[in-house]
PyMOL Python script that loads the backbone (N, CA, C, O; Angstrom):
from pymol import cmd

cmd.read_pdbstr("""\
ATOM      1  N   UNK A   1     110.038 -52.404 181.995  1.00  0.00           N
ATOM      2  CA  UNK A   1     110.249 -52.714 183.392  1.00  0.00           C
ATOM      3  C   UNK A   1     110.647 -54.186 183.498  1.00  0.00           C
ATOM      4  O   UNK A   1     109.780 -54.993 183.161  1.00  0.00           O
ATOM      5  N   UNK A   2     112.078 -54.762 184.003  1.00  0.00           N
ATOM      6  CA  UNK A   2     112.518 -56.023 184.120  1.00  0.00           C
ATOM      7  C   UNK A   2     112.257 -56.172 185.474  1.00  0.00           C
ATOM      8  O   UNK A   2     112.265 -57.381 185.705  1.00  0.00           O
ATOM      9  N   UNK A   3     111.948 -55.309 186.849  1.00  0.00           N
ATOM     10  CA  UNK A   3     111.911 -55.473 188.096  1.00  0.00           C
ATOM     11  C   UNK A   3     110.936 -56.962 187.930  1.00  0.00           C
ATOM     12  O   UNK A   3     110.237 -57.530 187.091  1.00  0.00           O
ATOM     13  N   UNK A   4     111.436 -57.140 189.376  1.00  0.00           N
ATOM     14  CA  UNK A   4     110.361 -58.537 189.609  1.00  0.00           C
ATOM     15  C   UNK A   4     109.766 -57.892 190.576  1.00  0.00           C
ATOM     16  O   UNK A   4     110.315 -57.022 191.250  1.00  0.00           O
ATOM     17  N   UNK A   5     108.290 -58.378 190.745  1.00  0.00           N
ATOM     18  CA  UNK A   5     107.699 -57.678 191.825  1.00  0.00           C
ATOM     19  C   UNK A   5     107.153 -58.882 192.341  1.00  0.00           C
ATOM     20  O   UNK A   5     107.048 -59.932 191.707  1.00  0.00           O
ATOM     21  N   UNK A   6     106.661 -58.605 194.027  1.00  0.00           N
ATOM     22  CA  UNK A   6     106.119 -59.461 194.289  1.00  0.00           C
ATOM     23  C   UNK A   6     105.069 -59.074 195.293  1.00  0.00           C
ATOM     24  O   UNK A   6     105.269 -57.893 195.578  1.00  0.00           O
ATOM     25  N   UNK A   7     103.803 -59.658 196.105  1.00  0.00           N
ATOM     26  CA  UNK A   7     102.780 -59.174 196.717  1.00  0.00           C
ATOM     27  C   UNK A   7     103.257 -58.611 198.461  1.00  0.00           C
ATOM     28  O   UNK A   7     104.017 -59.332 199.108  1.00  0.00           O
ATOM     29  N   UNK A   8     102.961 -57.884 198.796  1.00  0.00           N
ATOM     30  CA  UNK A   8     103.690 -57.874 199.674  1.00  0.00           C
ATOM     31  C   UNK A   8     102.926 -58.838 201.274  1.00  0.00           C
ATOM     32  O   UNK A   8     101.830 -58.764 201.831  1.00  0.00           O
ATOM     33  N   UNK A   9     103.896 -59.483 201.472  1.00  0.00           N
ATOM     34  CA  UNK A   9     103.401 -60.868 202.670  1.00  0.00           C
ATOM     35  C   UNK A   9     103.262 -60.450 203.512  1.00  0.00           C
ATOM     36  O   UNK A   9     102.431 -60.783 204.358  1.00  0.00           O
ATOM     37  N   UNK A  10     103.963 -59.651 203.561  1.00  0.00           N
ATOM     38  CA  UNK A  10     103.623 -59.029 205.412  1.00  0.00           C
ATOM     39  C   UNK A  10     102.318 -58.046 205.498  1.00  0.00           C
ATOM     40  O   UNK A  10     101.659 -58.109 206.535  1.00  0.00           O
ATOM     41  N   UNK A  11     101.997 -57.342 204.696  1.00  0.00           N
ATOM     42  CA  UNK A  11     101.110 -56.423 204.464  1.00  0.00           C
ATOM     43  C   UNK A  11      99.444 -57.536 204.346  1.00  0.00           C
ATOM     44  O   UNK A  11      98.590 -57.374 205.217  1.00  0.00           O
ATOM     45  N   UNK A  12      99.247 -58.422 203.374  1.00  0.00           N
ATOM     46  CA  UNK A  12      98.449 -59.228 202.809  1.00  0.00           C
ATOM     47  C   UNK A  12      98.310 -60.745 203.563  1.00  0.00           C
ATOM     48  O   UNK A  12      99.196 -61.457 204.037  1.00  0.00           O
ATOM     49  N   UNK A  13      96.978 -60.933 203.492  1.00  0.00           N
ATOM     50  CA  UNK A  13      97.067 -62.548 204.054  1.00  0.00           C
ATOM     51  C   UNK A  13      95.903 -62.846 202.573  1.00  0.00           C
ATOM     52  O   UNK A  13      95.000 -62.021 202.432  1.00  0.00           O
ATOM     53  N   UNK A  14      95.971 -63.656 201.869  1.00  0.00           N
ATOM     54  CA  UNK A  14      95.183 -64.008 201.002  1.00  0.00           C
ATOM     55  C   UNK A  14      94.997 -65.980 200.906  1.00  0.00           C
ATOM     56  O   UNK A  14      95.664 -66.729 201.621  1.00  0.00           O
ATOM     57  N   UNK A  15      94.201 -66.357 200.114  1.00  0.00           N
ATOM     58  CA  UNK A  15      93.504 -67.608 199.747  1.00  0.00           C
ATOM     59  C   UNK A  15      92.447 -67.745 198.261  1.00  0.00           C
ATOM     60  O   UNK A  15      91.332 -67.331 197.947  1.00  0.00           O
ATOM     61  N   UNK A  16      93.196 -68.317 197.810  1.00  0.00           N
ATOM     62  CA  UNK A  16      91.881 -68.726 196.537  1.00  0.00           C
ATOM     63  C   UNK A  16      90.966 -69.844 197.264  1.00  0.00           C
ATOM     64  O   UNK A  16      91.029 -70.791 198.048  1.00  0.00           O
ATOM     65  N   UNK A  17      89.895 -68.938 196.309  1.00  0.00           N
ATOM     66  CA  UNK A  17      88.569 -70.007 196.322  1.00  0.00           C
ATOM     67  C   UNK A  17      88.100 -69.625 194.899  1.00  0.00           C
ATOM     68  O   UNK A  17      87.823 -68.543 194.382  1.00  0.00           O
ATOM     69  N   UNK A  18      88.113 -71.146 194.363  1.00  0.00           N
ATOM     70  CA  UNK A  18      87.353 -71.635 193.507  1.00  0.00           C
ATOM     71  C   UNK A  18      88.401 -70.374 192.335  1.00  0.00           C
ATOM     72  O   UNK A  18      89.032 -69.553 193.001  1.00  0.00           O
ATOM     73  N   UNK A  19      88.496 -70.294 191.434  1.00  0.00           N
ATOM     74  CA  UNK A  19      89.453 -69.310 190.273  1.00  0.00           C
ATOM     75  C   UNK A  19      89.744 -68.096 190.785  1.00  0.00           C
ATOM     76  O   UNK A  19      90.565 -67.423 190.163  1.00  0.00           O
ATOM     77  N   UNK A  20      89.068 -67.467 192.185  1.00  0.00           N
ATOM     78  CA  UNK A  20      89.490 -65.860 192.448  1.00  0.00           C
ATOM     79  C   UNK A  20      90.645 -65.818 193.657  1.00  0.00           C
ATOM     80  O   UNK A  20      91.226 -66.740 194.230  1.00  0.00           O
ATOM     81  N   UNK A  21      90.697 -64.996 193.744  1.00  0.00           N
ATOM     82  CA  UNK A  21      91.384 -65.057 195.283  1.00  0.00           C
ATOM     83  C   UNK A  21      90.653 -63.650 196.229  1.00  0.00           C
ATOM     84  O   UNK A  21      90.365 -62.526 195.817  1.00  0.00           O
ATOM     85  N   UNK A  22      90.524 -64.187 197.483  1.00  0.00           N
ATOM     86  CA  UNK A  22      90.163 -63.084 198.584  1.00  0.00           C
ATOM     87  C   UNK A  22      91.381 -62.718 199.119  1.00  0.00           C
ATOM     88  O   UNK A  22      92.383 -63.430 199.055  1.00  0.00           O
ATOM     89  N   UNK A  23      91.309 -61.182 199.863  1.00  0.00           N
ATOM     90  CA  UNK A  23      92.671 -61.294 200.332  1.00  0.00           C
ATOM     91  C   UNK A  23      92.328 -60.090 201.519  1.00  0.00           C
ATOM     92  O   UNK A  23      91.299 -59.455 201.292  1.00  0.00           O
ATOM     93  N   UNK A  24      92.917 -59.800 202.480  1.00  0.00           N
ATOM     94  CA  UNK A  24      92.504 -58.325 203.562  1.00  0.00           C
ATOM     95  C   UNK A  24      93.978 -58.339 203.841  1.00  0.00           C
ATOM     96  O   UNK A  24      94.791 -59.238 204.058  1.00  0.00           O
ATOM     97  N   UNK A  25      94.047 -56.887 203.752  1.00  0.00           N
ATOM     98  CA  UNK A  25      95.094 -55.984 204.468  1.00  0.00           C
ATOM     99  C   UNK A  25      95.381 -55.947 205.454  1.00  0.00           C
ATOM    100  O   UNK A  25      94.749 -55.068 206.038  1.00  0.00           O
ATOM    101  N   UNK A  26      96.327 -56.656 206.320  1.00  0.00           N
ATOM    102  CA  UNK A  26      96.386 -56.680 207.702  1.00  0.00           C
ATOM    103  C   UNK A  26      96.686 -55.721 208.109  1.00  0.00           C
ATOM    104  O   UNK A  26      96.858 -55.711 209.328  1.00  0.00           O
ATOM    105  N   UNK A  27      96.907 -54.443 207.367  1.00  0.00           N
ATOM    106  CA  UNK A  27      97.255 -52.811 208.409  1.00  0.00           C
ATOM    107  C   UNK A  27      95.818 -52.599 208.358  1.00  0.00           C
ATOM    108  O   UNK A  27      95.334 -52.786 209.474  1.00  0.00           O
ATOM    109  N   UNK A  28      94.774 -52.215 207.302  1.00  0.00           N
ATOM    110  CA  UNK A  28      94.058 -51.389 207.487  1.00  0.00           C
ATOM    111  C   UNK A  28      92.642 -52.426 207.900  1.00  0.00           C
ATOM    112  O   UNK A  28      91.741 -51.944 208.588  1.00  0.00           O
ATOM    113  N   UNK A  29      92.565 -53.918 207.386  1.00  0.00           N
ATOM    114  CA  UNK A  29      91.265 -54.604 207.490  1.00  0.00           C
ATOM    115  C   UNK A  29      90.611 -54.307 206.373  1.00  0.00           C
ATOM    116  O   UNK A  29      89.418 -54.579 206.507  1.00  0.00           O
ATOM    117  N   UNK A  30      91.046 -53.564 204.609  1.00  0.00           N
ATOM    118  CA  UNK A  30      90.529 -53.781 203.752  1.00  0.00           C
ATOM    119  C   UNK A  30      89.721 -55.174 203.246  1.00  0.00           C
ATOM    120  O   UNK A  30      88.738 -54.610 203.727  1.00  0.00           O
ATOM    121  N   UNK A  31      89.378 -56.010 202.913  1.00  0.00           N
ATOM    122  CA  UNK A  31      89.100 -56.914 201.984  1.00  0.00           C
ATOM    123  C   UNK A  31      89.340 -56.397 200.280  1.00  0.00           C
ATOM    124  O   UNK A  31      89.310 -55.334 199.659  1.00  0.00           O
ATOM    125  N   UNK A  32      89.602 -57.937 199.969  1.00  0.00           N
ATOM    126  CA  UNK A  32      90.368 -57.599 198.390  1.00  0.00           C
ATOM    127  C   UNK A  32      89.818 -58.305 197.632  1.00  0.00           C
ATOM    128  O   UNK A  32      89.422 -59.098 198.486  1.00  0.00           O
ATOM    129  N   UNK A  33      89.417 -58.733 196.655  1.00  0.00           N
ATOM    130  CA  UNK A  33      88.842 -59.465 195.545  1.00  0.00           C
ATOM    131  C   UNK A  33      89.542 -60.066 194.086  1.00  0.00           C
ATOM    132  O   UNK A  33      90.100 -59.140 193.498  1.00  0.00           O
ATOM    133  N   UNK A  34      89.620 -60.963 193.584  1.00  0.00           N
ATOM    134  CA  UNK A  34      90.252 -60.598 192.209  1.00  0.00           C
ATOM    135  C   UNK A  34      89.267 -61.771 191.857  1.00  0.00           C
ATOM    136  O   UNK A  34      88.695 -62.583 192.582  1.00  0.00           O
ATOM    137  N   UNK A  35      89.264 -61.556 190.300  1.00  0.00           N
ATOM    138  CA  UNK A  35      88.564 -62.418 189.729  1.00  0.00           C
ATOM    139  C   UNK A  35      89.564 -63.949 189.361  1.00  0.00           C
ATOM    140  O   UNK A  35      90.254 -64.483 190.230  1.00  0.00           O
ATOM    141  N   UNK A  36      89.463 -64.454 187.985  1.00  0.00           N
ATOM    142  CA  UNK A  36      90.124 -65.476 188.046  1.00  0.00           C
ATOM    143  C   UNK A  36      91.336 -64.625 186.590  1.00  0.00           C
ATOM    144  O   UNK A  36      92.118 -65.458 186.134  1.00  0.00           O
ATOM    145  N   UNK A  37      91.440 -63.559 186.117  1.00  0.00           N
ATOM    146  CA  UNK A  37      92.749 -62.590 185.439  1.00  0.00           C
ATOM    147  C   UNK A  37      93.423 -62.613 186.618  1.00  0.00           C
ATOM    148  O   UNK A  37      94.488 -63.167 186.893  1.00  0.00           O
ATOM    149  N   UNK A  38      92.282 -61.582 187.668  1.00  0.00           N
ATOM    150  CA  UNK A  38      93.587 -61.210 188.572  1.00  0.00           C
ATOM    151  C   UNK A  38      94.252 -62.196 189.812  1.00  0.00           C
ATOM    152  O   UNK A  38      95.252 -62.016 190.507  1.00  0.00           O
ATOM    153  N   UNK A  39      93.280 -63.290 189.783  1.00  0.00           N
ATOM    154  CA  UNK A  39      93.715 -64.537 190.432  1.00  0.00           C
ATOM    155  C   UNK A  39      95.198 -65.155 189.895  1.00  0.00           C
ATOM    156  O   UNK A  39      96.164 -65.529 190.560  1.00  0.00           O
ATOM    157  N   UNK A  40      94.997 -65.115 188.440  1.00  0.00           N
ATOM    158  CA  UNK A  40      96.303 -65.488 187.937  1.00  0.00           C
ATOM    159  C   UNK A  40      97.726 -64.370 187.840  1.00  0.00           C
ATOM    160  O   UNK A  40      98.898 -64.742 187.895  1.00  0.00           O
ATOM    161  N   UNK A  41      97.354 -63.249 187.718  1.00  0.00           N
ATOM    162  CA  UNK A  41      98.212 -62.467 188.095  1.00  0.00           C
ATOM    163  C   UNK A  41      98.727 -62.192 189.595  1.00  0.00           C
ATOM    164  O   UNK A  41      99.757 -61.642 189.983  1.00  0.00           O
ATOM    165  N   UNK A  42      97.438 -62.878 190.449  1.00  0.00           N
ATOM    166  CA  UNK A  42      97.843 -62.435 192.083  1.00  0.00           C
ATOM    167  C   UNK A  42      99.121 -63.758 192.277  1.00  0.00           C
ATOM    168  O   UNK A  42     100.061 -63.534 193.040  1.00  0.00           O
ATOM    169  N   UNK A  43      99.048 -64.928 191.619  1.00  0.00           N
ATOM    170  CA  UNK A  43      99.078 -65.820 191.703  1.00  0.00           C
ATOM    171  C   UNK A  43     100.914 -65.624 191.636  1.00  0.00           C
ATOM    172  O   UNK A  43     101.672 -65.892 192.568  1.00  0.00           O
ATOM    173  N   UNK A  44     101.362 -65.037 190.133  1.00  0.00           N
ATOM    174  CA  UNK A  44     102.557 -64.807 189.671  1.00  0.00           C
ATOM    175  C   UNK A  44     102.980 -63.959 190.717  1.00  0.00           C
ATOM    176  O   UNK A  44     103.991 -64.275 191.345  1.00  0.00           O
ATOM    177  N   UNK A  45     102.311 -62.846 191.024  1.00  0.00           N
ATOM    178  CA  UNK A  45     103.182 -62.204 191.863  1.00  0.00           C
ATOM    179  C   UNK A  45     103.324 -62.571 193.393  1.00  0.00           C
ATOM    180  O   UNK A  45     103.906 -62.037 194.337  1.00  0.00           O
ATOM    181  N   UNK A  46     102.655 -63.551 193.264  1.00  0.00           N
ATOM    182  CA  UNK A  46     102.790 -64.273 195.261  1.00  0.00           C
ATOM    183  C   UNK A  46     104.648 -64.714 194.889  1.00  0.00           C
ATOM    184  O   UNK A  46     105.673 -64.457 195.520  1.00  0.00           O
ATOM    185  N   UNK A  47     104.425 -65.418 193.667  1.00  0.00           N
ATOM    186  CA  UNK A  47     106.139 -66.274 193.793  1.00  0.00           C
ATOM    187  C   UNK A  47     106.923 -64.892 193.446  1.00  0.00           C
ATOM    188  O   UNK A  47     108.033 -64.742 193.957  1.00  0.00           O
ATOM    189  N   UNK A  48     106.341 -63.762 192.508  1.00  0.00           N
ATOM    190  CA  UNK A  48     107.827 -63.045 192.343  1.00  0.00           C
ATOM    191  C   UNK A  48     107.623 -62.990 190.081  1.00  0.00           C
ATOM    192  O   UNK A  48     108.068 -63.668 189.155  1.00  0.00           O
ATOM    193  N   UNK A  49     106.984 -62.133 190.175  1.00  0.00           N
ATOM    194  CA  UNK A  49     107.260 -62.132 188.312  1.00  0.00           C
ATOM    195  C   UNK A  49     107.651 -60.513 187.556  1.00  0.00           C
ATOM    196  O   UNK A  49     107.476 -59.407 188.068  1.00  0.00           O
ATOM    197  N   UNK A  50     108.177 -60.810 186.301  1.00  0.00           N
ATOM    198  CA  UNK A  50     108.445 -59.517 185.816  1.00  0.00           C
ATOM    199  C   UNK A  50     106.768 -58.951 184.408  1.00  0.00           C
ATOM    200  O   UNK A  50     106.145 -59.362 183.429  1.00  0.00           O
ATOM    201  N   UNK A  51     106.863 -57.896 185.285  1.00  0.00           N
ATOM    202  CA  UNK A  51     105.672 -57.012 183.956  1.00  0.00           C
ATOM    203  C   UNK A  51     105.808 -57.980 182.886  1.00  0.00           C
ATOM    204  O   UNK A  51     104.667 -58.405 182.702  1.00  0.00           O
ATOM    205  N   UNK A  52     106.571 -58.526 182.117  1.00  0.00           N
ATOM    206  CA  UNK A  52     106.789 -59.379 180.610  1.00  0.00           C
ATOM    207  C   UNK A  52     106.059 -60.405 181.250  1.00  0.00           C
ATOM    208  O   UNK A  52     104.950 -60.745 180.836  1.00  0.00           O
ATOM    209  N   UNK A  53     106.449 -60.774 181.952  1.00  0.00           N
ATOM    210  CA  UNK A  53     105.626 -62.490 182.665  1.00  0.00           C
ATOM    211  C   UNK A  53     104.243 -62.319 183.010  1.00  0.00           C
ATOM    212  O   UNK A  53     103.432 -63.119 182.545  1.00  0.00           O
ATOM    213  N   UNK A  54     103.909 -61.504 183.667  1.00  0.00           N
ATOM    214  CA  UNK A  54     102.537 -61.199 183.738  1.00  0.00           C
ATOM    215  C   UNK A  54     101.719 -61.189 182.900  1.00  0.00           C
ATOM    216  O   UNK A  54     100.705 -61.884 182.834  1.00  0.00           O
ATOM    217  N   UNK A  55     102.295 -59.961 181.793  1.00  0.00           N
ATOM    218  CA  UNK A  55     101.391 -59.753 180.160  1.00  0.00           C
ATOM    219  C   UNK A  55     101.325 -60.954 179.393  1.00  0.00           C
ATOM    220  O   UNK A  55     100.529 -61.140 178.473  1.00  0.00           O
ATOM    221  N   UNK A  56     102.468 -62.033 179.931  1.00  0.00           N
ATOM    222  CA  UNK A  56     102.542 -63.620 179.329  1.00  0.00           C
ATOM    223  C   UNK A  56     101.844 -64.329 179.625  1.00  0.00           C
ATOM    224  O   UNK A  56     101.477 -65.273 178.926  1.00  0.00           O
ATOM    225  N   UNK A  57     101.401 -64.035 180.917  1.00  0.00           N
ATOM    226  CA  UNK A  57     100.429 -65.084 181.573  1.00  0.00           C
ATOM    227  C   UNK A  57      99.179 -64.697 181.297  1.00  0.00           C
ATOM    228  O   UNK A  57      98.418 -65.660 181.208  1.00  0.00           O
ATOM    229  N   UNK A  58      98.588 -63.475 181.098  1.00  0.00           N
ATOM    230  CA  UNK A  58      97.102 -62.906 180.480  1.00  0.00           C
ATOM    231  C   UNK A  58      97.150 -63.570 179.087  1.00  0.00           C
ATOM    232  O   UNK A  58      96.137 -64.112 178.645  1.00  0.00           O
ATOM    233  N   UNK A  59      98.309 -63.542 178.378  1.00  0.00           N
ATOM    234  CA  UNK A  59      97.723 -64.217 177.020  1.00  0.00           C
ATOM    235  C   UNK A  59      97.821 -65.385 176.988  1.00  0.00           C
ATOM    236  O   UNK A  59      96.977 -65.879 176.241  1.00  0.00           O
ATOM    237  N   UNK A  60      98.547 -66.179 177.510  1.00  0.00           N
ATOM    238  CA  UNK A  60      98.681 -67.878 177.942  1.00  0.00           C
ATOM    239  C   UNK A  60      97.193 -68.201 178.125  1.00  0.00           C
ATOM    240  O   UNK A  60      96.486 -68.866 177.369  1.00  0.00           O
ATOM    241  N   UNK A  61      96.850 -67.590 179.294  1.00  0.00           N
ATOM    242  CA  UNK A  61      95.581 -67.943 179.969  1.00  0.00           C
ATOM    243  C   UNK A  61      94.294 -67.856 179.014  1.00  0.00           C
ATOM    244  O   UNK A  61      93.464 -68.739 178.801  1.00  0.00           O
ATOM    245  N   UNK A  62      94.362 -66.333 178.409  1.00  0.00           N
ATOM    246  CA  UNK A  62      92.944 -65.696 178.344  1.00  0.00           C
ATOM    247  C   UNK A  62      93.008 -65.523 176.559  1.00  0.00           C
ATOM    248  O   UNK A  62      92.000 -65.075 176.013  1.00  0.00           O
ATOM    249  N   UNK A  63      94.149 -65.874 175.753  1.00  0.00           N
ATOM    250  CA  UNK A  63      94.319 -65.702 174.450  1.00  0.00           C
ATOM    251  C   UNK A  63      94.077 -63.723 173.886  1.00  0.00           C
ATOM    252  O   UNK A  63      93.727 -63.340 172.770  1.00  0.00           O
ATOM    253  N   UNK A  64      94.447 -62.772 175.220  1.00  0.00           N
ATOM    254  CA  UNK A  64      94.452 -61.130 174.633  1.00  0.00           C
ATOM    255  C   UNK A  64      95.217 -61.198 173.845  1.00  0.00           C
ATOM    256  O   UNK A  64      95.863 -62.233 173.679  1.00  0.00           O
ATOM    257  N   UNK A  65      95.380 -60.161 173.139  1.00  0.00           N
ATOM    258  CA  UNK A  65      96.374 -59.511 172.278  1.00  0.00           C
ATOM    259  C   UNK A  65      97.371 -58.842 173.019  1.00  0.00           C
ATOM    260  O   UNK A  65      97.037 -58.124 173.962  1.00  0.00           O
ATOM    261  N   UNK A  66      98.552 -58.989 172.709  1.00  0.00           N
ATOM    262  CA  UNK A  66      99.253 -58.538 173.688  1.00  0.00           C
ATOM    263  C   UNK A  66      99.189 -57.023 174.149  1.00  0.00           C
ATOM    264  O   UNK A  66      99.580 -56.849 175.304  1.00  0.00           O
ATOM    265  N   UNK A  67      98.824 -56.038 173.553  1.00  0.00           N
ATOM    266  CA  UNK A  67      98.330 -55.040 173.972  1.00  0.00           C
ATOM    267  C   UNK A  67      97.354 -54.655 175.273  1.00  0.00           C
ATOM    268  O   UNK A  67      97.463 -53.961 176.284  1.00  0.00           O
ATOM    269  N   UNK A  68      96.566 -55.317 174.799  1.00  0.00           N
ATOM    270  CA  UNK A  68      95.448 -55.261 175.958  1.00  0.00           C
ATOM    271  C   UNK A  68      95.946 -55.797 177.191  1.00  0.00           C
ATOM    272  O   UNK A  68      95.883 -55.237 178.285  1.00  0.00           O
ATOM    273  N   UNK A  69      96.442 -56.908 176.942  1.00  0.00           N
ATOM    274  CA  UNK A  69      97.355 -57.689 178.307  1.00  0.00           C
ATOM    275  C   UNK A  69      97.858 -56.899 179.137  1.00  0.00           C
ATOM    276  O   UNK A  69      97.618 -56.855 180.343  1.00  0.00           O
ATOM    277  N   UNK A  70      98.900 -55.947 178.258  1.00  0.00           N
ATOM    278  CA  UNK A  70      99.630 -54.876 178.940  1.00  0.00           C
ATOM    279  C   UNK A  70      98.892 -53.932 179.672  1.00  0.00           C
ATOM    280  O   UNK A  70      99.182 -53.580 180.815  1.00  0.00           O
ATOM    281  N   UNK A  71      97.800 -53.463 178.921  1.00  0.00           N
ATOM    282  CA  UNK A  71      97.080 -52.790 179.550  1.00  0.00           C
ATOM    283  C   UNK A  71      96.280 -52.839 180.613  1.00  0.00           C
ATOM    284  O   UNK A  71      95.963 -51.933 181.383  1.00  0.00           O
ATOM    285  N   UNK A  72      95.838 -54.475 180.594  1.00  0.00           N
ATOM    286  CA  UNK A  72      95.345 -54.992 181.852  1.00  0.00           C
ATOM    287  C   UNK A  72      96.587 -55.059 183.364  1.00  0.00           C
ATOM    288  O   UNK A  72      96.366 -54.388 184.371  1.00  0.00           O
ATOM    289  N   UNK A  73      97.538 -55.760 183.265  1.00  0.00           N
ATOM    290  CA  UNK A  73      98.577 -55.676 183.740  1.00  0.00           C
ATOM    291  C   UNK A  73      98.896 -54.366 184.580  1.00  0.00           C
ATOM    292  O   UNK A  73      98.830 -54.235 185.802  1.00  0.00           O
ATOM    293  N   UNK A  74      99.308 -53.293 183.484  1.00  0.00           N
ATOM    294  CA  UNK A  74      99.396 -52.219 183.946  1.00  0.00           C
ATOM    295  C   UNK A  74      98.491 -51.442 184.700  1.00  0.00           C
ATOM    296  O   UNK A  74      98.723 -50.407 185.325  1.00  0.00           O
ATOM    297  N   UNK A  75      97.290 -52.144 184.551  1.00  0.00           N
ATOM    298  CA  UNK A  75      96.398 -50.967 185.520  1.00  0.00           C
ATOM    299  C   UNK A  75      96.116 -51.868 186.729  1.00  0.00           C
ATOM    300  O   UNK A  75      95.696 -51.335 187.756  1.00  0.00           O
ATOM    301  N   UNK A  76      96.351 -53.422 186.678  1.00  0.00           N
ATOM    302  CA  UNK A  76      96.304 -54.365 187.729  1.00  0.00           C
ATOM    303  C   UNK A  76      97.353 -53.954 189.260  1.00  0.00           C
ATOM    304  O   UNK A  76      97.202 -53.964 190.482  1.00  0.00           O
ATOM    305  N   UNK A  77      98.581 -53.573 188.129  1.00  0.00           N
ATOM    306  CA  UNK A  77      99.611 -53.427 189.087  1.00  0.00           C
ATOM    307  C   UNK A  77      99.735 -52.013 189.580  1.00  0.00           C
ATOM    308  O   UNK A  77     100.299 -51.801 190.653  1.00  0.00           O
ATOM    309  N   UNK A  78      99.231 -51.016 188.848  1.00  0.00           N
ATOM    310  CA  UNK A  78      99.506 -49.711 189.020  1.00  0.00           C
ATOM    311  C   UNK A  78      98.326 -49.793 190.694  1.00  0.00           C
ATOM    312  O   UNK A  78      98.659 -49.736 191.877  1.00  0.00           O
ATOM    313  N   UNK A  79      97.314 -49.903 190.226  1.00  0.00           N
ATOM    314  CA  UNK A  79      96.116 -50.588 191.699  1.00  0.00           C
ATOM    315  C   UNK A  79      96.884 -50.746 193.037  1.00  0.00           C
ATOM    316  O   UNK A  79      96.846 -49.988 194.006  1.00  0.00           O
ATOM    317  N   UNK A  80      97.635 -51.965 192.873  1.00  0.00           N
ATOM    318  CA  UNK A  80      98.042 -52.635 193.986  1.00  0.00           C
ATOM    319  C   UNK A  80      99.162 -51.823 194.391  1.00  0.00           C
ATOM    320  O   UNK A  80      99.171 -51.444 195.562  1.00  0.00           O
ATOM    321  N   UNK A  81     100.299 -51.421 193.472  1.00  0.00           N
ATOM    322  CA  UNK A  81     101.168 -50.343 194.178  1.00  0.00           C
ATOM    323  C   UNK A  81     100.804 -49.333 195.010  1.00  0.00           C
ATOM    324  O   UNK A  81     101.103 -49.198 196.197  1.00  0.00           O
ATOM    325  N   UNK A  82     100.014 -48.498 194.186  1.00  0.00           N
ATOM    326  CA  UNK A  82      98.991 -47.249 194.782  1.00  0.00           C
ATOM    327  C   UNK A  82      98.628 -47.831 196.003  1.00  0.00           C
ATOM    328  O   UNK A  82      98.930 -47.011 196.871  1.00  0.00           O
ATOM    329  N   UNK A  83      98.187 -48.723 196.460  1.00  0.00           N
ATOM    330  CA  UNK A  83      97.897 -48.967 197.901  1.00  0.00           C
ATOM    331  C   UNK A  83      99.424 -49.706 198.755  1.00  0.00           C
ATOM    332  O   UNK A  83      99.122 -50.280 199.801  1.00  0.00           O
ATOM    333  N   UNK A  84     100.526 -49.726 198.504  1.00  0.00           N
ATOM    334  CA  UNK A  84     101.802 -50.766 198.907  1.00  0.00           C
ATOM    335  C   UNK A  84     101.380 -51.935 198.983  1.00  0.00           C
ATOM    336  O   UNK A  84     101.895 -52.736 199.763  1.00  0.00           O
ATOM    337  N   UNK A  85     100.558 -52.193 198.342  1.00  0.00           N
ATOM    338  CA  UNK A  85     100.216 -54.049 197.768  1.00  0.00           C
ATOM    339  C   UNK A  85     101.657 -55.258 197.444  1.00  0.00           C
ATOM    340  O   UNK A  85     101.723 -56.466 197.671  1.00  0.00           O
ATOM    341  N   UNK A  86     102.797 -54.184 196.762  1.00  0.00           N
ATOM    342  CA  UNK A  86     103.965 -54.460 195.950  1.00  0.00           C
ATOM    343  C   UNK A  86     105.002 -54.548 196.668  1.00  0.00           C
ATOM    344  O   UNK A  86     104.896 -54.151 197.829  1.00  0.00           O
ATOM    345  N   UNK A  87     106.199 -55.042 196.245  1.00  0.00           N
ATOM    346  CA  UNK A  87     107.358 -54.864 196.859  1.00  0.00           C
ATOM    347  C   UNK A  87     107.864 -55.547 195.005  1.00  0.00           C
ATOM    348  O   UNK A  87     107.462 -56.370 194.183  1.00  0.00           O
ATOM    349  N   UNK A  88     109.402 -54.131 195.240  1.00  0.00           N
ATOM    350  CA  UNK A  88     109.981 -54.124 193.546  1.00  0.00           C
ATOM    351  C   UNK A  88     111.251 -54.913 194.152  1.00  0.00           C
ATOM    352  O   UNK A  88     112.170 -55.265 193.412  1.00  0.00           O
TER     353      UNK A  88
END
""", "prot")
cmd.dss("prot")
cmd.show_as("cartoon", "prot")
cmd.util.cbc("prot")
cmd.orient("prot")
């Protein structure tokens, strides 16, 4: 997957505090959570990144194997789509 994805702005109002980020759904009034992985992944996809950049930034950050990265990644993003979190 080369798409760039990014969070979707209109949908999301979010803010880090302290390494995580909070975030609520302005359709439904969910609240959202991420730790400080998915802080850095929420982070890439606020500006706009590709699946490769993401799995880059889990091992930059956190020293995974790139496997696992992917795997984190992939179930990070598969999450946020499943709800229209995304825009491709």
């Amino acid at each position: 997957m080369t798409d760039t994805l990014r969070l979707n702005a209109a949908r999301l109002r979010w803010t880090a505090i302290d390494d995580e980020v909070v975030a609520v759904d302005k359709t439904s009034s969910v609240y959202l959570a991420a730790n400080s992985s998915g802080a850095a992944l929420w982070d890439a996809l606020a500006r706009g990144a590709t699946r490769g950049e993401l799995v880059a930034t889990l091992i930059a950050a956190y020293g995974l194997e790139p496997e696992r990265a992917a795997s984190d990644v992939d179930a990070f993003i598969s999450e946020l789509g499943r709800h229209g979190y995304l825009e491709a």
